[in-house]
C-alpha positions as CSV (number, residue, x, y, z in Angstrom):
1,X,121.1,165.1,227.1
2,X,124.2,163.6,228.5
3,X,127.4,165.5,229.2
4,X,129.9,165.0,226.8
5,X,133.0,163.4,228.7
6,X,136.1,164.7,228.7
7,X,138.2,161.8,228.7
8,X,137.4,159.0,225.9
9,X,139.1,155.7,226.3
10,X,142.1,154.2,224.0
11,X,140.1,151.7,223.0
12,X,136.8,153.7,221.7
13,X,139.3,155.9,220.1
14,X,140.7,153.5,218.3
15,X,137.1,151.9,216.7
16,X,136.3,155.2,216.2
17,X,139.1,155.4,213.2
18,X,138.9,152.0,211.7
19,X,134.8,153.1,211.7
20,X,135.9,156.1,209.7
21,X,139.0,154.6,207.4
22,X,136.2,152.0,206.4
23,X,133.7,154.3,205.2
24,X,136.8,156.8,203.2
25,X,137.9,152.7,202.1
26,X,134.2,152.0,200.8
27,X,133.4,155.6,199.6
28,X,136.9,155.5,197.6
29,X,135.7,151.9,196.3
30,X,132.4,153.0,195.2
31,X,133.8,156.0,193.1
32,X,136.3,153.5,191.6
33,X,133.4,151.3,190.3
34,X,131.5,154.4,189.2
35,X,134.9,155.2,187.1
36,X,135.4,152.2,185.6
37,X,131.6,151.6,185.2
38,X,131.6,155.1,182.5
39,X,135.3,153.8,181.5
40,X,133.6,150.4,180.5
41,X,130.4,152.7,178.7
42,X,132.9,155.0,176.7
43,X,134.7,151.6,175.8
44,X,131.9,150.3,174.5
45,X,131.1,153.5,172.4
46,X,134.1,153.8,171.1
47,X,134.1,149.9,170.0
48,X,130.5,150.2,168.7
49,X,131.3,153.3,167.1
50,X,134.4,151.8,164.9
51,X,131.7,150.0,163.4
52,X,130.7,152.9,160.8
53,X,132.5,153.1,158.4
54,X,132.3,155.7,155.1
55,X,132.2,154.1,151.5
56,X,133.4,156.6,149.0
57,X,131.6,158.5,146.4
58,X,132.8,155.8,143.6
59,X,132.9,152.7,145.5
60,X,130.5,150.0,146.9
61,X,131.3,148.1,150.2
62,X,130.3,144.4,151.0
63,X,130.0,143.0,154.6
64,X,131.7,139.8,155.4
65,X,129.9,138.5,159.0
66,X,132.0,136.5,160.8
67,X,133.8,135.3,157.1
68,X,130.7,135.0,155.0
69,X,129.7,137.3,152.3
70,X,126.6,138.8,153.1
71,X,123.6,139.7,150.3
72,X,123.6,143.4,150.5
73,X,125.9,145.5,148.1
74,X,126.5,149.1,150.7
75,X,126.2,151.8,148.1
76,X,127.6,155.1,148.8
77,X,127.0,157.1,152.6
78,X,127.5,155.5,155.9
79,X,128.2,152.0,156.6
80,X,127.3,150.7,160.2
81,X,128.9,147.1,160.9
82,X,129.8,145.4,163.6
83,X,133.6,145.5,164.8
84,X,135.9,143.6,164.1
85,X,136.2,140.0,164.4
86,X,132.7,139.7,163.9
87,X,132.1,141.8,160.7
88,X,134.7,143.2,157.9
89,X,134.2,144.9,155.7
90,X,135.5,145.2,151.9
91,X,135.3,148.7,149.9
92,X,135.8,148.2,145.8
93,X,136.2,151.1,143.6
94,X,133.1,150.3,140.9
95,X,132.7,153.7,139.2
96,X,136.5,154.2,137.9
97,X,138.3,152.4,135.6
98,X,141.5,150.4,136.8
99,X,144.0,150.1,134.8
100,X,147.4,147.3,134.4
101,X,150.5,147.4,131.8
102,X,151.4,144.4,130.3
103,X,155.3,144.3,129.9
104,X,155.8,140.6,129.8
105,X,156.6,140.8,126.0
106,X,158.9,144.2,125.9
107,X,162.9,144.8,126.2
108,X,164.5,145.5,129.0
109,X,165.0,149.1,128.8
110,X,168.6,149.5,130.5
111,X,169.5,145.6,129.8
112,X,170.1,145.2,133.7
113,X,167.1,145.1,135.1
114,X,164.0,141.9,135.8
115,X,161.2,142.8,133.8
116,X,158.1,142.6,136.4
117,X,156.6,139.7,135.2
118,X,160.0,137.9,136.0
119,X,160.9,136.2,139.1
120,X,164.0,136.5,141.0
121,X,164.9,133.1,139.9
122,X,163.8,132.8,136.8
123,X,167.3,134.0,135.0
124,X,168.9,131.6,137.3
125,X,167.1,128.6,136.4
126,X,167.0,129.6,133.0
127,X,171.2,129.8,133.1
128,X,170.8,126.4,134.9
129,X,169.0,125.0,132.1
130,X,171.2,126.4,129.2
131,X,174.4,125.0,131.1
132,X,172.8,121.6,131.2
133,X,172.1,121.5,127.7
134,X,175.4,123.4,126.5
135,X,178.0,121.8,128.7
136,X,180.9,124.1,128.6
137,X,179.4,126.7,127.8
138,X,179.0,129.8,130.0
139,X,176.0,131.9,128.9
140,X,176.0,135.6,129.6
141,X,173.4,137.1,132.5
142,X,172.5,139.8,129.2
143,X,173.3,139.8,125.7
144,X,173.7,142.8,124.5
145,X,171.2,145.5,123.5
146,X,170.3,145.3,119.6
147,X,172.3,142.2,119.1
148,X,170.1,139.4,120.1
149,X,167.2,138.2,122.2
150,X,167.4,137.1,125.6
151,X,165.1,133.7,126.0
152,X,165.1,134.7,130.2
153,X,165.0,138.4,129.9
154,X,163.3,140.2,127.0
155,X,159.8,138.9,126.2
156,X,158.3,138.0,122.6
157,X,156.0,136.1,120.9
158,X,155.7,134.3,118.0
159,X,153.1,135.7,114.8
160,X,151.5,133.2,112.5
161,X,154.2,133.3,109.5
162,X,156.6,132.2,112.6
163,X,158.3,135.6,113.6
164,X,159.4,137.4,116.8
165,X,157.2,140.4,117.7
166,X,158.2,142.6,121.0
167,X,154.6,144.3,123.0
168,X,153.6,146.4,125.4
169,X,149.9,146.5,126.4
170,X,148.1,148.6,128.6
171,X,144.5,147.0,129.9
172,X,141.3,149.1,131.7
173,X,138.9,147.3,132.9
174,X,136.1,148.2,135.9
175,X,134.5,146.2,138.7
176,X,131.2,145.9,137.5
177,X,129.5,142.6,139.7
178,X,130.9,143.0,142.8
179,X,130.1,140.4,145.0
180,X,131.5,138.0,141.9
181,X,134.6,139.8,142.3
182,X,135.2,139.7,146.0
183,X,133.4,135.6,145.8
184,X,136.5,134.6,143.5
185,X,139.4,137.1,143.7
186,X,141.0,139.6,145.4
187,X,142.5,142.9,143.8
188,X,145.4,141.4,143.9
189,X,145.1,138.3,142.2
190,X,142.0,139.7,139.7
191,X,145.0,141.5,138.3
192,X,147.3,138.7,137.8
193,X,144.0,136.6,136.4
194,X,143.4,139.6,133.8
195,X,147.1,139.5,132.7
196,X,147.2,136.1,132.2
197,X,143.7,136.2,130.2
198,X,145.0,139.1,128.2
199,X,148.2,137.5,127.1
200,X,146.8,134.1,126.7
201,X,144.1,135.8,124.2
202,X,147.3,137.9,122.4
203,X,149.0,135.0,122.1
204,X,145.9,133.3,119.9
205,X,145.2,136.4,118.2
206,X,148.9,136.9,116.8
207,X,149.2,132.9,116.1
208,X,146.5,133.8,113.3
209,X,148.6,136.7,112.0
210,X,150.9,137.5,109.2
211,X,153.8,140.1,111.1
212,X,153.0,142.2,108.3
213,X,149.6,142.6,109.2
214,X,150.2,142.6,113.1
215,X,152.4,145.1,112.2
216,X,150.3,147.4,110.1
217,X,146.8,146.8,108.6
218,X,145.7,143.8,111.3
219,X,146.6,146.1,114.5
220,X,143.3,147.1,115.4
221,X,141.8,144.2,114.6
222,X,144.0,143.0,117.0
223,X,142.9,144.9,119.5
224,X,139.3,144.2,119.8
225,X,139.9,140.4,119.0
226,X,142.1,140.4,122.2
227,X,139.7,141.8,124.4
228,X,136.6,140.0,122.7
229,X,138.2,136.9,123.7
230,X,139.9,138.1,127.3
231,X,136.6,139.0,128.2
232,X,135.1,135.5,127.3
233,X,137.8,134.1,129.7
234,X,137.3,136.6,132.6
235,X,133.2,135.8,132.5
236,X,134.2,132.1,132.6
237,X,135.8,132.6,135.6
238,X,133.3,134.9,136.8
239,X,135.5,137.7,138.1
240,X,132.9,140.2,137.4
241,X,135.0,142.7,135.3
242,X,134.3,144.2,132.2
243,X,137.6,145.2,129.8
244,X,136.8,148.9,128.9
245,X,139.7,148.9,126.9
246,X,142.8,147.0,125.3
247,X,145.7,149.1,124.1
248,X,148.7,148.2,122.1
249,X,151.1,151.0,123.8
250,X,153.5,149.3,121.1
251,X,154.5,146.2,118.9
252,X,157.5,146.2,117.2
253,X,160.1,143.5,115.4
254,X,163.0,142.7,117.8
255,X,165.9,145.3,118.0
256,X,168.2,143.3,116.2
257,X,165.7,143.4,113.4
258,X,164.5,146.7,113.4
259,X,166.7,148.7,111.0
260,X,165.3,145.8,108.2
261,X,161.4,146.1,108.9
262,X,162.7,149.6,108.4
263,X,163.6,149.2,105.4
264,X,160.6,147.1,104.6
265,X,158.1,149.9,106.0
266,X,160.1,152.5,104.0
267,X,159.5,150.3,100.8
268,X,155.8,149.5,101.5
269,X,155.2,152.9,102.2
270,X,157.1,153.8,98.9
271,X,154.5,151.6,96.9
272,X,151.5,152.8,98.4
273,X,152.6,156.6,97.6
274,X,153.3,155.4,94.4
275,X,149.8,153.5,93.8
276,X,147.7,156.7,95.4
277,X,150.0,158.6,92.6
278,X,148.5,156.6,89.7
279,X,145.4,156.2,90.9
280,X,145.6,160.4,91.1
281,X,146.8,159.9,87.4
282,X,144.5,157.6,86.9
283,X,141.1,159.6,88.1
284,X,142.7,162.4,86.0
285,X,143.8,160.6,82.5
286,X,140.3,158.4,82.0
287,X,138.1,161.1,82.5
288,X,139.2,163.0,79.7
289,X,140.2,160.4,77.7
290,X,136.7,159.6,78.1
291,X,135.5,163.0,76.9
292,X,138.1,162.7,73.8
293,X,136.6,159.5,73.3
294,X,132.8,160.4,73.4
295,X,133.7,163.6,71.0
296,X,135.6,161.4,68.7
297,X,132.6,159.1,68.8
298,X,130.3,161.5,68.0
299,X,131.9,163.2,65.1
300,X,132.8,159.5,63.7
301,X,128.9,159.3,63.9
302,X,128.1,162.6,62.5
303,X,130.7,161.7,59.4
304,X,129.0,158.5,59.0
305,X,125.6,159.7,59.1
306,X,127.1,162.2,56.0
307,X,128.4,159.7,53.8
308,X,125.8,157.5,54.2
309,X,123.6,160.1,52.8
310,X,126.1,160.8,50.2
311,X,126.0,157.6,49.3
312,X,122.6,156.9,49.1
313,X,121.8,160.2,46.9
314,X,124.8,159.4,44.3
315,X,123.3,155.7,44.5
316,X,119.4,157.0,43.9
317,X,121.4,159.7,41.4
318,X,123.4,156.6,39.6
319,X,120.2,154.4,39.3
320,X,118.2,157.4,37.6
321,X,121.0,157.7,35.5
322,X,121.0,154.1,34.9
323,X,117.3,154.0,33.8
324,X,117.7,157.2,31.6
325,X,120.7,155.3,30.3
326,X,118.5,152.2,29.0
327,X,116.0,154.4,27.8
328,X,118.4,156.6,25.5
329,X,121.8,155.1,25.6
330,X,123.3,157.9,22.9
331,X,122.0,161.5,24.7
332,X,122.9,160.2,28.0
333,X,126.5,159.6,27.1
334,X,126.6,162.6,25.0
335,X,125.3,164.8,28.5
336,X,127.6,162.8,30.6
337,X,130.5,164.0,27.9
338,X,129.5,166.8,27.9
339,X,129.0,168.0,31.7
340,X,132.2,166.2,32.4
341,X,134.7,168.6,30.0
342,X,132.3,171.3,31.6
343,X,134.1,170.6,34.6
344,X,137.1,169.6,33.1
345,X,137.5,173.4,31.1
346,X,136.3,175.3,33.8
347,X,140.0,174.8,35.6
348,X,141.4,174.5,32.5
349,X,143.9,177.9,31.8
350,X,144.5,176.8,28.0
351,X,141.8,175.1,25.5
352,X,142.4,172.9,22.5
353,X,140.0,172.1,20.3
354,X,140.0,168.7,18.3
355,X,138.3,167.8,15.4
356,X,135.2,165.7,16.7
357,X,132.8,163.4,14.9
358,X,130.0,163.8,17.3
359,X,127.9,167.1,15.8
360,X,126.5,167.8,19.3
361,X,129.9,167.6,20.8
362,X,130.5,170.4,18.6
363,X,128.0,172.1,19.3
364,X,128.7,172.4,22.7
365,X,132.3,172.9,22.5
366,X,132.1,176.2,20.4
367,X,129.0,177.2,22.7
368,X,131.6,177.2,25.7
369,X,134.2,178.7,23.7
């Protein structure tokens, strides 16, 4: 073993600490890497991990890999897809109803506002167009409520006698293929297609209608002809939606009109009431005249059946006579005489006796006396 000296030179000192800030350099490197090597790891979790994704107890998910629709419909649970611009994915409510309002064909309520189906520009253009073919005249943004239709703001539609109906609608319908939904629409747009196939398919059904019946008797006839034939349009373009349900929220005569169909409800209403009150009548007054007839019947029949028998025994009684009458011409007129003063004096209160030729005549007249 070697002594240790006591006296080390500059220059060994000095290798001596870049020696030892190299290692603390390398050692301090090497638990950067390790650092960034777990930061990297947890990175990668965290990016693998945003692949699951939860699909809702009434909704079905379909995976789009890098933009194309995959096979698979996700049902319910726990969804693993990649992140992210590799895989997206879609969630669609399936097991609830979704529902739109169709306002395209009502009133503006306050007379100010764009119905929704309107654009910004719509009343402008419309304005534009009126001015072209009006020179000079200056057209109103609004006429006023209950005195007039709006062709830019209020909605209508025409009914098959040619008159102005106002309507608001309310459609449900429910996702019910949905890869065919998410292959030609989005929510967005399936809603617009639906409206448009719902008022195209109003507009058809009310052409063929009579406002009185659209009105009253023809209104739910209405309704399921409407759907029937949106629903023929929406599988044409293969949407994959099924109309639950097609409500007429309401459908009324314009405002200006109202107080007249009024009248005209009032008055069929006043008809029917009277109709149902003589059919009441009616079902009341034939049935007995009925039983007054059958009874009246019946005793006619019972009368008939009387004299008839009447009859017959004074005929049988007349043609007996009439025989006995050949046979002794003289006693049968004398009985017939004799049996009719018998009749005669037996209401008489006074008796006169005559002188009489006939000795039996007589005879019979002092016997009675």
């Amino acid at each position: 073993m070697s002594p240790t000296p006591l006296f080390v030179p500059a220059a060994t000192a000095r290798r001596r600490r870049r020696a030892g800030s190299g290692t603390a350099l390398f050692a301090a490197f090497a638990s950067t890497l390790s650092l960034l090597r777990w930061l990297l790891l947890g990175l990668v979790a965290l990016y693998l991990g945003s692949g699951f994704t939860r699909v809702g107890p009434d909704e079905d998910a379909l995976l789009f890999r890098l933009g194309r629709l995959q096979p698979n419909v996700a049902p319910p649970g726990l969804l693993f897809a990649l992140p992210t611009p590799i895989d997206r994915v879609v969630k669609l409510s399936t097991r609830k109803q979704h529902e739109v309002s169709l306002f395209a064909w009502s009133p503006e309520e306050s007379g100010t506002s764009v119905p929704p189906v309107q654009t910004a520009a719509a009343p402008v253009a419309h304005a534009a167009t009126l001015a072209v073919l009006f020179p000079g005249s200056a057209p109103s943004a609004r006429v006023p409520s209950g005195r007039g239709l709006h062709p830019a703001f209020d909605g209508s539609t025409l009914t098959g006698d040619v008159n102005l109906v106002q309507a608001r609608f309310t459609v449900r319908y429910r996702i019910i293929q949905p890869r065919a939904f998410a292959s030609a629409t989005t929510p967005e747009t399936a809603e617009r297609l639906i409206e448009a196939a719902c008022y195209a398919a109003a507009t058809r059904v009310l052409a063929g209608l009579k406002i009185d019946a659209a009105l009253g008797t023809g209104l739910e006839g209405l309704r399921l002809k409407v759907r029937e034939l949106a629903q023929m349009r929406l599988d044409e373009l293969g949407l994959g939606v099924e109309l639950v349900a097609f409500e007429v929220n309401a459908l009324t005569p314009p405002q200006a009109t109202v107080s007249a169909f009024a009248e005209v409800t009032s008055a069929q209403v006043e008809a029917r009431t009277t109709v149902e009150q003589a059919h009441t009548h009616r079902a009341q007054a034939l049935p007995r005249a009925q039983g007054d007839a059958y009874r009246e019947r019946q005793q006619a029949e019972a009368d008939a059946r009387q004299l008839q028998a009447r009859a017959a025994g004074e005929a049988a009684s007349f043609i007996a006579l009439m025989s006995e009458h050949r046979a002794a011409p003289a006693l049968v007129e004398a009985r017939l005489r004799a049996e009719t003063l018998e009749h005669i004096l037996a209401r008489a209160r006074g008796k006169t006796l005559l002188p009489a030729a006939d000795r039996a005549l007589n005879l019979f007249l002092r016997d009675q006396k």
